[in-house]
Each structure stands twice: as C-alpha cells, then as structure tokens.
KOLGU-4560 file (N, C-alpha, C; in nm, 3 decimals, padded with zeros to 5 digits):
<recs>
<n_xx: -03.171 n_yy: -02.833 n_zz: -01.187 ca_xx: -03.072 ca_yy: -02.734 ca_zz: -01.225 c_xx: -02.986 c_yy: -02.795 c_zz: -01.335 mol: A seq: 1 type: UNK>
<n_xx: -02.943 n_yy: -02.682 n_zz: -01.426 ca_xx: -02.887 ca_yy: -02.756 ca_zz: -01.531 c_xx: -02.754 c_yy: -02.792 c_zz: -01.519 mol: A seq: 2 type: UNK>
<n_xx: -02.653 n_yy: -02.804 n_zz: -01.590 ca_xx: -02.527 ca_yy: -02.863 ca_zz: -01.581 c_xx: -02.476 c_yy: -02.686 c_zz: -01.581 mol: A seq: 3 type: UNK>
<n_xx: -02.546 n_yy: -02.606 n_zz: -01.700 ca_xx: -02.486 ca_yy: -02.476 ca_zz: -01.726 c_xx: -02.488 c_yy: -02.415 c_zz: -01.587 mol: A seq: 4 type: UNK>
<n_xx: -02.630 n_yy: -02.419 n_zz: -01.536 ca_xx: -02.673 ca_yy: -02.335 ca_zz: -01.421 c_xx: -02.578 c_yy: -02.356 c_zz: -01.288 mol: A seq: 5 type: UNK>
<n_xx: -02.529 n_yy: -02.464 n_zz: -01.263 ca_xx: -02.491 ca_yy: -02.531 ca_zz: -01.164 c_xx: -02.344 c_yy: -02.487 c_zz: -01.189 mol: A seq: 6 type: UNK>
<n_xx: -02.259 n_yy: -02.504 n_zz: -01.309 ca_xx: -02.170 ca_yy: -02.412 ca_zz: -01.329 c_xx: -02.144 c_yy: -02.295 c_zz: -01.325 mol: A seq: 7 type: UNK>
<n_xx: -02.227 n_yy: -02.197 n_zz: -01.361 ca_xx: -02.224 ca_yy: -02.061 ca_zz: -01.324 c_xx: -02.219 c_yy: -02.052 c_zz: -01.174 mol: A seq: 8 type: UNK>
<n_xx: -02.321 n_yy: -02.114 n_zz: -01.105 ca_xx: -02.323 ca_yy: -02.103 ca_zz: -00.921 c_xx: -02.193 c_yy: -02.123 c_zz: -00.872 mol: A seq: 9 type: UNK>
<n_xx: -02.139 n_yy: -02.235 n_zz: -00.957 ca_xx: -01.978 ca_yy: -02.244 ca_zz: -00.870 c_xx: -01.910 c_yy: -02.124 c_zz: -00.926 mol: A seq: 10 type: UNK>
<n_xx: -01.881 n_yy: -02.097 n_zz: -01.032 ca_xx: -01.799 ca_yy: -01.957 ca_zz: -01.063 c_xx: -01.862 c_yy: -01.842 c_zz: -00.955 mol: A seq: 11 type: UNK>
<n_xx: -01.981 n_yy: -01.850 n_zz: -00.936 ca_xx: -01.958 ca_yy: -01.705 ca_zz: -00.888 c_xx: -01.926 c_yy: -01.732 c_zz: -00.719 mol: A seq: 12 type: UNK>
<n_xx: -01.944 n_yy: -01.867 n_zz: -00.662 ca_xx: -01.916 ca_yy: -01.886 ca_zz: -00.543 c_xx: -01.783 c_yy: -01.865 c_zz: -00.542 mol: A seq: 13 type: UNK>
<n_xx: -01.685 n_yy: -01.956 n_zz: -00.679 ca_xx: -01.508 ca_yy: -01.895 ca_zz: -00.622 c_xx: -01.486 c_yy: -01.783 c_zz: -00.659 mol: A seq: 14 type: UNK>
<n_xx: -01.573 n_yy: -01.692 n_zz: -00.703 ca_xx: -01.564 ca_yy: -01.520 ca_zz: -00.716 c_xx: -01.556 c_yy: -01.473 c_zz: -00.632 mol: A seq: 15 type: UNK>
<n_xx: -01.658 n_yy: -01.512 n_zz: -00.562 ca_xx: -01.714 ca_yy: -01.449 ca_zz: -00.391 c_xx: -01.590 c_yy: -01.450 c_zz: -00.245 mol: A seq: 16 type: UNK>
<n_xx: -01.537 n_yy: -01.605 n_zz: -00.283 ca_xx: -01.451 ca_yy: -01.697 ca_zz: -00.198 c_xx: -01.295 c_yy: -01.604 c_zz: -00.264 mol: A seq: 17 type: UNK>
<n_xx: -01.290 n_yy: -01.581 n_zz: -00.376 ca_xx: -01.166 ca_yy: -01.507 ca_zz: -00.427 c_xx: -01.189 c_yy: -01.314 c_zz: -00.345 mol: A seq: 18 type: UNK>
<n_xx: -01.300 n_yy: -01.294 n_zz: -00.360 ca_xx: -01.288 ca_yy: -01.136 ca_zz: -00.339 c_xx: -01.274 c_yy: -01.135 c_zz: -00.196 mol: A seq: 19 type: UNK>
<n_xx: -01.341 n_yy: -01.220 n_zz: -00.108 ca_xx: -01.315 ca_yy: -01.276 ca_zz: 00.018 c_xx: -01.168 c_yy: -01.274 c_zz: 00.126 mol: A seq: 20 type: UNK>
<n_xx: -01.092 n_yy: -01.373 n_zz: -00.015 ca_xx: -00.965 ca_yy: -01.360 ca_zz: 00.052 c_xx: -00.889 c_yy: -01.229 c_zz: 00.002 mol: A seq: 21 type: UNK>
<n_xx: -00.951 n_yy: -01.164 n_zz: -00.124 ca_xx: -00.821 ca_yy: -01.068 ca_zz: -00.162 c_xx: -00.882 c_yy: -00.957 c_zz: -00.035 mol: A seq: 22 type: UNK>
<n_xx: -00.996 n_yy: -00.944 n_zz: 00.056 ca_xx: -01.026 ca_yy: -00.828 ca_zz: 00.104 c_xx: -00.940 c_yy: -00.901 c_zz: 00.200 mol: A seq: 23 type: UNK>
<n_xx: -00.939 n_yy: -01.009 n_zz: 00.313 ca_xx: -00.853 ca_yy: -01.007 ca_zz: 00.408 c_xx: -00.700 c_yy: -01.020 c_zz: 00.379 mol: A seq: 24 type: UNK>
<n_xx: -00.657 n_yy: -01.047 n_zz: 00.301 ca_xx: -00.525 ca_yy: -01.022 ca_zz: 00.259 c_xx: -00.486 c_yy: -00.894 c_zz: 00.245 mol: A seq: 25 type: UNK>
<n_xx: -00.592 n_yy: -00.804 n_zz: 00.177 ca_xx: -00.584 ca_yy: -00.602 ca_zz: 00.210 c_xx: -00.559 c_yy: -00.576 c_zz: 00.316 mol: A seq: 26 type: UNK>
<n_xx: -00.628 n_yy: -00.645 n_zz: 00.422 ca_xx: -00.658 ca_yy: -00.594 ca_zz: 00.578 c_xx: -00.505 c_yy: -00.610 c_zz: 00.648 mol: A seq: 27 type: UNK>
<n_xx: -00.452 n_yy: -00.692 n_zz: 00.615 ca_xx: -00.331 ca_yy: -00.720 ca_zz: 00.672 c_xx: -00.243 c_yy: -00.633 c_zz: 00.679 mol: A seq: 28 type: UNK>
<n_xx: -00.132 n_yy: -00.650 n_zz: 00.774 ca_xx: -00.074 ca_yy: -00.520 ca_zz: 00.755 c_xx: 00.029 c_yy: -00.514 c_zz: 00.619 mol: A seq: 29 type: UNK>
<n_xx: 00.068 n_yy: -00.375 n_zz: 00.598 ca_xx: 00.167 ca_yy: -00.331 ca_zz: 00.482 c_xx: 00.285 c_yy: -00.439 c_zz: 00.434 mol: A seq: 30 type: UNK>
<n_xx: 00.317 n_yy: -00.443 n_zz: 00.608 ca_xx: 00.409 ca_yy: -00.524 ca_zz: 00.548 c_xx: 00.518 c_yy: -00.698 c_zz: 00.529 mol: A seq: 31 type: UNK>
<n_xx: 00.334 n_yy: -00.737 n_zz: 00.515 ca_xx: 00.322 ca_yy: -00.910 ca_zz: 00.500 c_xx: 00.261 c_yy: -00.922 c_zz: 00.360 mol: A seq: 32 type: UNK>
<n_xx: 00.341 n_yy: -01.018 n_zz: 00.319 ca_xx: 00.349 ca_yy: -01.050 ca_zz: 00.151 c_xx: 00.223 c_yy: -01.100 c_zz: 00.124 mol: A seq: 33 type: UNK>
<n_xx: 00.192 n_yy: -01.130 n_zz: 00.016 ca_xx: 00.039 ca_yy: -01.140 ca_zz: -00.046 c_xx: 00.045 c_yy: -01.285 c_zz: -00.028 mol: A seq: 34 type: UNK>
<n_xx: 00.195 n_yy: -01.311 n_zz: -00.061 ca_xx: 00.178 ca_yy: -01.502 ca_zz: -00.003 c_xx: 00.130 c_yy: -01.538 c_zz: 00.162 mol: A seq: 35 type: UNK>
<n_xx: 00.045 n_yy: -01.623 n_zz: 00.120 ca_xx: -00.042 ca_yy: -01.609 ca_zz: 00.284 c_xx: 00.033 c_yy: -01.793 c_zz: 00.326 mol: A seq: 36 type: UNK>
<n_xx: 00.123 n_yy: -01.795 n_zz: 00.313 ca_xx: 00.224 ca_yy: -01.925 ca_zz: 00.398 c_xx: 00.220 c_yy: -01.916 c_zz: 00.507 mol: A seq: 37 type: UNK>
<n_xx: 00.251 n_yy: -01.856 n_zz: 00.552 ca_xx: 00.239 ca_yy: -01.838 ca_zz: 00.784 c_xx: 00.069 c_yy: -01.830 c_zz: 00.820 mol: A seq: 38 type: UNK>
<n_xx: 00.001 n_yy: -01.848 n_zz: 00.682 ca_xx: -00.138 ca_yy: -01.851 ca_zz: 00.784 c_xx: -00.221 c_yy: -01.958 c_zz: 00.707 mol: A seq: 39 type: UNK>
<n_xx: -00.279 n_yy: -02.050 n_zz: 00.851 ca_xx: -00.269 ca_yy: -02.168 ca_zz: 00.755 c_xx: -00.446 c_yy: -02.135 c_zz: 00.691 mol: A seq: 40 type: UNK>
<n_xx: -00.516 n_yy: -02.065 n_zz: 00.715 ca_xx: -00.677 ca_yy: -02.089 ca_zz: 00.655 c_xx: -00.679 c_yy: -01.979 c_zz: 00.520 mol: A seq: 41 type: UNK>
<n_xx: -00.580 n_yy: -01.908 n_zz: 00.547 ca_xx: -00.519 ca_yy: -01.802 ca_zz: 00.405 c_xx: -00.494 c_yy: -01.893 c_zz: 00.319 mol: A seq: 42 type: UNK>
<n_xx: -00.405 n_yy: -01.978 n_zz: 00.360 ca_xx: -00.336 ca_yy: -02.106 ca_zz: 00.242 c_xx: -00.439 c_yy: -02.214 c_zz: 00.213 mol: A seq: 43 type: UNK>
<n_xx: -00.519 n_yy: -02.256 n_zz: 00.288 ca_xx: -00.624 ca_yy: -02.342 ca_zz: 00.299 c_xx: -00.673 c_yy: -02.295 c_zz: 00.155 mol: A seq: 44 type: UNK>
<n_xx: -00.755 n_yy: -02.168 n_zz: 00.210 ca_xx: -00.851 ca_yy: -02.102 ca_zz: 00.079 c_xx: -00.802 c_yy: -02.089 c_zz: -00.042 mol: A seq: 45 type: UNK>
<n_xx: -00.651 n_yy: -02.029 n_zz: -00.055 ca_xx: -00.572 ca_yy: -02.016 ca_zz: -00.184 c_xx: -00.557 c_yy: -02.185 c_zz: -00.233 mol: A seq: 46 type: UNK>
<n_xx: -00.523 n_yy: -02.265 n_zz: -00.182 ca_xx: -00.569 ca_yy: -02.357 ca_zz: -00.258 c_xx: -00.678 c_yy: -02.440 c_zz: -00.284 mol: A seq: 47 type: UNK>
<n_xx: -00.751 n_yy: -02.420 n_zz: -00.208 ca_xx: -00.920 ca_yy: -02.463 ca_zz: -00.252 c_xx: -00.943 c_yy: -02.416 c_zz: -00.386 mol: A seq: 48 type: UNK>
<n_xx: -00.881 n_yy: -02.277 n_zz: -00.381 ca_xx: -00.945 ca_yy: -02.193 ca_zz: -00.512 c_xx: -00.856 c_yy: -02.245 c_zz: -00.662 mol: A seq: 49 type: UNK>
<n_xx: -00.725 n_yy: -02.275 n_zz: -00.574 ca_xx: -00.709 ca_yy: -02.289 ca_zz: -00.733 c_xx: -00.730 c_yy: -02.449 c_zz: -00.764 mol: A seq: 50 type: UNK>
<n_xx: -00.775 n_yy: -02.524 n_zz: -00.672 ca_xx: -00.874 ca_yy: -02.654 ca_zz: -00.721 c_xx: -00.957 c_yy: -02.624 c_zz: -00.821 mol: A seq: 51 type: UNK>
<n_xx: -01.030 n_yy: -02.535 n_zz: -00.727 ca_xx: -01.178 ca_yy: -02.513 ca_zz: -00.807 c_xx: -01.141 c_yy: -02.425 c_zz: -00.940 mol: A seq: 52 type: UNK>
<n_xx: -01.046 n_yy: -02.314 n_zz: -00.910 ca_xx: -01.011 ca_yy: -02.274 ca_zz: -01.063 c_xx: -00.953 c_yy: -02.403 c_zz: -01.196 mol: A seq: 53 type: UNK>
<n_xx: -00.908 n_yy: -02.499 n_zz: -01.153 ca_xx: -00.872 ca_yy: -02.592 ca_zz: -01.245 c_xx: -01.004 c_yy: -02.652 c_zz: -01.285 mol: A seq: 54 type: UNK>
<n_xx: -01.093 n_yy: -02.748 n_zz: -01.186 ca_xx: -01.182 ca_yy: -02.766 ca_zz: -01.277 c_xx: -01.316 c_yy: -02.709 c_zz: -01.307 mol: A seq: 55 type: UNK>
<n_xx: -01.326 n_yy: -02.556 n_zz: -01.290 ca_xx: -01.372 ca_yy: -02.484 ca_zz: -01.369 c_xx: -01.319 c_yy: -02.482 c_zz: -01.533 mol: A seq: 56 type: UNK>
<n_xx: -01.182 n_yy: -02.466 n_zz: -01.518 ca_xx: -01.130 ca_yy: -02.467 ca_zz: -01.614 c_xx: -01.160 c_yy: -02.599 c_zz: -01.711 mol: A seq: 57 type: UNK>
<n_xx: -01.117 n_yy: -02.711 n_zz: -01.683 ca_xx: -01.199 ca_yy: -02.837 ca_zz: -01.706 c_xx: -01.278 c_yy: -02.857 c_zz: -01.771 mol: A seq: 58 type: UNK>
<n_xx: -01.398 n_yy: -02.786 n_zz: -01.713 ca_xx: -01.551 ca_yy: -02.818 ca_zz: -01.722 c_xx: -01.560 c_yy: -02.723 c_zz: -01.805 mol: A seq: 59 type: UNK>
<n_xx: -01.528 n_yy: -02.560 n_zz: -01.880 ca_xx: -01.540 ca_yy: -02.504 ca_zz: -02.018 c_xx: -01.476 c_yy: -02.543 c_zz: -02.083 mol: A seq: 60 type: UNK>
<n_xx: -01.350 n_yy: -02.613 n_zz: -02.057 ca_xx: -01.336 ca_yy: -02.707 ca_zz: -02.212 c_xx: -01.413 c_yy: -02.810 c_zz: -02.233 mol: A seq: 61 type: UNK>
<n_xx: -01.464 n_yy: -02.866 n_zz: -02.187 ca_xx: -01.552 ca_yy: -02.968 ca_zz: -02.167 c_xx: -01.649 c_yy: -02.901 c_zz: -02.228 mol: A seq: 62 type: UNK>
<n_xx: -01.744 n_yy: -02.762 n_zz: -02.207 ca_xx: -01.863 ca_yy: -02.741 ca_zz: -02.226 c_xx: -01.798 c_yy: -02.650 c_zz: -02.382 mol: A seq: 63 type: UNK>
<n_xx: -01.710 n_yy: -02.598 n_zz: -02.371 ca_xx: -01.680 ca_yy: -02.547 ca_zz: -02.535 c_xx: -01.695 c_yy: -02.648 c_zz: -02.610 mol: A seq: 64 type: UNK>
<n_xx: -01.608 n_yy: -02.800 n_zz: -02.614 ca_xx: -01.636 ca_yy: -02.882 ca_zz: -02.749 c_xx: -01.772 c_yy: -02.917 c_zz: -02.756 mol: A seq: 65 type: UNK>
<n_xx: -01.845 n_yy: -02.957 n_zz: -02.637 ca_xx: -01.969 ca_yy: -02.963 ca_zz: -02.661 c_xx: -02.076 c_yy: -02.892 c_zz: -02.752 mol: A seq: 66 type: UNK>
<n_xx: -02.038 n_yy: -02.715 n_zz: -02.692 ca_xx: -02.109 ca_yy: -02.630 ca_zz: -02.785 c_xx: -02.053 c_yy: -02.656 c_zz: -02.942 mol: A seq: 67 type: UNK>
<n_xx: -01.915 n_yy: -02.673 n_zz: -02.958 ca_xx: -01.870 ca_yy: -02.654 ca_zz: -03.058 c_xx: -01.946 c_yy: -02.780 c_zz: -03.160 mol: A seq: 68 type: UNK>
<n_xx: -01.932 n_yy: -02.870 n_zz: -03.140 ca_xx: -02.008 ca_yy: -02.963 ca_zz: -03.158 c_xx: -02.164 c_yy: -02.999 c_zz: -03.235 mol: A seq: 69 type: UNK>
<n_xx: -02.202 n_yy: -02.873 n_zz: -03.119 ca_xx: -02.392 ca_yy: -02.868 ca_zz: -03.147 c_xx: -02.414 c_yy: -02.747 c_zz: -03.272 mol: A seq: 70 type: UNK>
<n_xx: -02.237 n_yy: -02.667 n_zz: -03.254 ca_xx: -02.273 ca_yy: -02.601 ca_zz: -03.388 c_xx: -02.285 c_yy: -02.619 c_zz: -03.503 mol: A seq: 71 type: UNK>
<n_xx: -02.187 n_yy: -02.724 n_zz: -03.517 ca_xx: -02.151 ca_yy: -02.825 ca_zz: -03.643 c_xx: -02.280 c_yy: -02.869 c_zz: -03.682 mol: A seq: 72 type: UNK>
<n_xx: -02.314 n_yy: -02.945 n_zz: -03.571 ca_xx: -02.475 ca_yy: -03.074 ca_zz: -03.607 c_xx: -02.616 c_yy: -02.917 c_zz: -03.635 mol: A seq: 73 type: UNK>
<n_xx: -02.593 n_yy: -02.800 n_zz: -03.620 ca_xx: -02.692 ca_yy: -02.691 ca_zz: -03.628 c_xx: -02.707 c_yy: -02.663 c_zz: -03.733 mol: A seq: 74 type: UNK>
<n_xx: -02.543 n_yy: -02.620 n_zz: -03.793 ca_xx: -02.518 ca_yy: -02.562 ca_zz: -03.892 c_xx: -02.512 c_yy: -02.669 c_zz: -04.043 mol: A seq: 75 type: UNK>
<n_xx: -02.482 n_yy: -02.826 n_zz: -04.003 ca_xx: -02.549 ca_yy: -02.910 ca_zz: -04.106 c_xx: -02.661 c_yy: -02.876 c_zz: -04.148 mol: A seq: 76 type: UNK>
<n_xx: -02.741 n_yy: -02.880 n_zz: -03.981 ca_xx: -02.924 ca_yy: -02.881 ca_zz: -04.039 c_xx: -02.934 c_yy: -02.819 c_zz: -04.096 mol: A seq: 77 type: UNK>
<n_xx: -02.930 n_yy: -02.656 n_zz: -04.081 ca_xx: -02.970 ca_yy: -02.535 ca_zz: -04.120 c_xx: -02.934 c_yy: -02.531 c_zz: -04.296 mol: A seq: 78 type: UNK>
<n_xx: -02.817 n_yy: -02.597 n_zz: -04.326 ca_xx: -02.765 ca_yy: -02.594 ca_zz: -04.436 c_xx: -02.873 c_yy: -02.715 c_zz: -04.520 mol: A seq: 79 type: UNK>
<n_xx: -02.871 n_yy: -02.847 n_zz: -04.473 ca_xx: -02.956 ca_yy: -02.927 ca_zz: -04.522 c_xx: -03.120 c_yy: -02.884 c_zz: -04.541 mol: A seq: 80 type: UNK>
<n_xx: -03.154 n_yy: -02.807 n_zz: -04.439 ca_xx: -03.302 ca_yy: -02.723 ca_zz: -04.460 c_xx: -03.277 c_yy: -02.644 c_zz: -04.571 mol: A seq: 81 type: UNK>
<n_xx: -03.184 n_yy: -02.599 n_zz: -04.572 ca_xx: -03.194 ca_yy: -02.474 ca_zz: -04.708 c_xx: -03.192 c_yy: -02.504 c_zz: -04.823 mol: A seq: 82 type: UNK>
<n_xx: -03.134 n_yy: -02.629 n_zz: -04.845 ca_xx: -03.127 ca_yy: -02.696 ca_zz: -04.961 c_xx: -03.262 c_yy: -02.765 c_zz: -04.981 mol: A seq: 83 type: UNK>
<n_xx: -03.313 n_yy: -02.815 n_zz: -04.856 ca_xx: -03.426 ca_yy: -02.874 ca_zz: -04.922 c_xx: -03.553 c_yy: -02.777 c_zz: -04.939 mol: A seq: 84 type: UNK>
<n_xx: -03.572 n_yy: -02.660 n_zz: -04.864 ca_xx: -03.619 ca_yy: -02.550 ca_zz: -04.920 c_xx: -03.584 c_yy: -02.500 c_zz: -05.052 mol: A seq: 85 type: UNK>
<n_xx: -03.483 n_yy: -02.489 n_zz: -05.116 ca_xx: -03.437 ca_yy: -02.428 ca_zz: -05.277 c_xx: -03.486 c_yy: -02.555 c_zz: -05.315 mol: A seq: 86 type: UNK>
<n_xx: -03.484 n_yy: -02.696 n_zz: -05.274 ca_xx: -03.550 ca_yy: -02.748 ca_zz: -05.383 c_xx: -03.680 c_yy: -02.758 c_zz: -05.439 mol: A seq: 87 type: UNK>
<n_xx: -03.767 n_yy: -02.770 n_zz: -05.320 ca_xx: -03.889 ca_yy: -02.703 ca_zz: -05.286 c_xx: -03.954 c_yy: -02.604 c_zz: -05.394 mol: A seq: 88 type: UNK>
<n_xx: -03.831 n_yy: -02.499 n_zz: -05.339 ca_xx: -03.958 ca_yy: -02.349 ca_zz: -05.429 c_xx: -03.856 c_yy: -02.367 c_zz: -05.564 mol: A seq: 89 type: UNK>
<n_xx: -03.786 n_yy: -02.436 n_zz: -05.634 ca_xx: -03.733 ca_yy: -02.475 ca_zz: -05.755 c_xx: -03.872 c_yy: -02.594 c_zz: -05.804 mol: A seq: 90 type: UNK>
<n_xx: -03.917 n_yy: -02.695 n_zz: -05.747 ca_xx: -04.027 ca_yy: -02.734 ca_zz: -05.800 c_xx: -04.161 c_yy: -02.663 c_zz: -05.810 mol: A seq: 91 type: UNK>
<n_xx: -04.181 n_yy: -02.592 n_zz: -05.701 ca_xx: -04.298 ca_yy: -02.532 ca_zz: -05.688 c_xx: -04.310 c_yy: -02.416 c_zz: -05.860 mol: A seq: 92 type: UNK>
<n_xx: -04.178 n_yy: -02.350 n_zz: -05.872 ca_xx: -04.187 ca_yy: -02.250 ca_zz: -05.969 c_xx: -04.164 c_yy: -02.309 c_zz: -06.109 mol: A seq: 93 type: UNK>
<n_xx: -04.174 n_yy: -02.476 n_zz: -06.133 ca_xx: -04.211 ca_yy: -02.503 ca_zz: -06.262 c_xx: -04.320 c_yy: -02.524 c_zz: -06.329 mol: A seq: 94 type: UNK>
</recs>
C-alpha cells in the first residue's frame, strides 16, 4: 500500500469516527451541549480526532511540497525535452 493509499484510509476512517460521534452527540438529549466533557468516551473520541486531524494535517503538507517539488523537476524536464526537440527538428530542416 502506498504512502497516498494508506493516507486516504486514515481520512476516511476519521470521517467515519467523526460522523460517528456527530450522530451520537444528535441522539442526546436537546438539552446537553455539543461539548461532550461529562462523558468521558465522547471526550476520548473528540480528542483522538483532533490528533488524527493534526497529523493528517501534517502529512498534506508534507505530501503538497513533495508534489510541489515533482512539479518543478517535471516541468524542467518537459521544458528541457522541448528544447531539445526544437533543436532537433531545427537541424533536421536544414
């Protein structure tokens, strides 16, 4: 599994783990606050998640400079191919 693949699996697991708690936090009654402090596996989960929301967070900056990176070293090539292609069909057409 790749680094990408293995990242996506965790996003959608704290998706799952997020829609999870926002449905039992619905279930509750009217009128107990969305802060889940008096219950300790409510609070447990809310901060698991925002663990995992940080280094999710983390890990796309991490994987943005990377991409950003491979665009640079792409967009050299692509540029260096083109040039050596025009030089190419510039000799070929003398």
């Amino acid at each position: 599994m790749s680094k990408d693949e293995n990242t996506e699996s965790r996003i959608e697991a704290a998706l799952q783990r997020l829609h999870n708690l926002s449905t039992a936090l619905s279930e509750r009654p009217a009128q107990t606050s969305l802060i889940a402090g008096d219950d300790p596996v409510l609070k447990a989960e809310m901060d698991s998640l925002r663990v995992e929301n940080q280094l999710l967070r983390q890990e796309l900056l991490e994987l943005t400079a990377s991409y950003n990176g491979l665009k640079q070293a792409t967009d050299a090539a692509s540029s260096r191919l083109d040039k050596t292609i025009a030089d190419i069909s510039g000799m070929l057409e003398q």
